[in-house]
C-alpha positions as CSV (number, residue, x, y, z in Angstrom):
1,X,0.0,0.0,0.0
2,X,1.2,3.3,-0.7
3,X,1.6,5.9,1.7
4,X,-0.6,9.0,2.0
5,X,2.1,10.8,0.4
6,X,3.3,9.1,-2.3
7,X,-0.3,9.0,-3.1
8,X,-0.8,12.5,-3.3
9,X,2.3,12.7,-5.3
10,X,0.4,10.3,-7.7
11,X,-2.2,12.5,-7.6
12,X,-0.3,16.0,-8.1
13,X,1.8,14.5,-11.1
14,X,-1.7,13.1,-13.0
15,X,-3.5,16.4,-12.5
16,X,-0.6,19.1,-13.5
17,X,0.5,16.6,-16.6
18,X,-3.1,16.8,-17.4
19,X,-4.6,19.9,-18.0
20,X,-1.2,20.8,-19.6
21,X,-3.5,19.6,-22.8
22,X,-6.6,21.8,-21.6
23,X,-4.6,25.4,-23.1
24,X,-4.5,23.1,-26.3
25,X,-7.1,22.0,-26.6
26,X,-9.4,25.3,-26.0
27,X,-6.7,27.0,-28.2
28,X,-7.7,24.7,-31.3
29,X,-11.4,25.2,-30.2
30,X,-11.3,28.3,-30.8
31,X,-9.0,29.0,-33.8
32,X,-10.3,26.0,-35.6
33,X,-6.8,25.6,-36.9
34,X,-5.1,22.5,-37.1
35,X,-2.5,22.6,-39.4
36,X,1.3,22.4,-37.4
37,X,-0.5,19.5,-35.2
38,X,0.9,15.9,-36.3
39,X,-2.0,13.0,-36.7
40,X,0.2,9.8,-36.9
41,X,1.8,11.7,-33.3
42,X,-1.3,11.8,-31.9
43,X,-2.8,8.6,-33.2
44,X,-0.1,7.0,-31.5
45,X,-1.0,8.8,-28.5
46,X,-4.5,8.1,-28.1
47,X,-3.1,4.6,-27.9
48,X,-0.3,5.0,-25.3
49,X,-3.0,6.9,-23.4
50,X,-5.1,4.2,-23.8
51,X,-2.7,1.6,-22.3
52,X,-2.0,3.7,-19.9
53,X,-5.9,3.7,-18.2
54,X,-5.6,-0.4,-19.0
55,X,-2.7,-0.5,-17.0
56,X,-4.1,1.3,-14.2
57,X,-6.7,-0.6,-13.7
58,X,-4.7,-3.5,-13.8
59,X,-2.9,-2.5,-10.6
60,X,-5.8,-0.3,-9.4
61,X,-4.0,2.7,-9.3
62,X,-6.9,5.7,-9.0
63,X,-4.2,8.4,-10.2
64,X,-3.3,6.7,-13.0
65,X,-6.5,5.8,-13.7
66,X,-7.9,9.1,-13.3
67,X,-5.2,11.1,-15.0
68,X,-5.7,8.8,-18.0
69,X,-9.4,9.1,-18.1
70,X,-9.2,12.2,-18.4
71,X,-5.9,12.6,-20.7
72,X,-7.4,10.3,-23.6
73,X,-10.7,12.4,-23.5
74,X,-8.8,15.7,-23.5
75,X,-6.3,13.8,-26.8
76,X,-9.5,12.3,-28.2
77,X,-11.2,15.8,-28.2
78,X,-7.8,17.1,-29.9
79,X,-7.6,13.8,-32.6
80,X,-11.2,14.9,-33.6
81,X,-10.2,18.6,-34.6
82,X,-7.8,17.5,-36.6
83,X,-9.4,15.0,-38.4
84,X,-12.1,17.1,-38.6
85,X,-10.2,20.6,-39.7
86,X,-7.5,19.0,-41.7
């Protein structure tokens, strides 16, 4: 078991490493422009994201859990623009 603090550690690192995709994210929202942002990179991660959240549940970790939930939305959200505005 970890303790409270490594924990919150977890935690800290899973929420700061993701809403560093929310300025992105609102940034293509509004602009609508697409054009310097790589598909194959983020096709590739959507997937890594996505092994990610498997793994966490694997070994029930809720921040890694959590922070991927949340990550693959926020890349999913991204993945769509581009596809969508390319």
């Amino acid at each position: 078991m970890l303790s409270s603090f490594t924990q919150n550690i977890g935690f800290l690192a899973a929420i700061f490493t993701t809403i560093a995709f929310i300025p992105q994210a609102v940034k293509i929202y509004k602009s609508k422009s697409v054009k310097d942002i790589s598909l194959p990179m983020w096709l590739i991660f959507c997937v890594g994201v996505f092994l990610w959240l498997i793994y966490g549940i694997l070994i029930m970790s809720l921040p890694v859990i959590l922070a991927n939930i949340v990550t693959l939305l926020l890349s999913l959200f991204i993945l769509f623009f581009k596809i969508r505005y390319s």
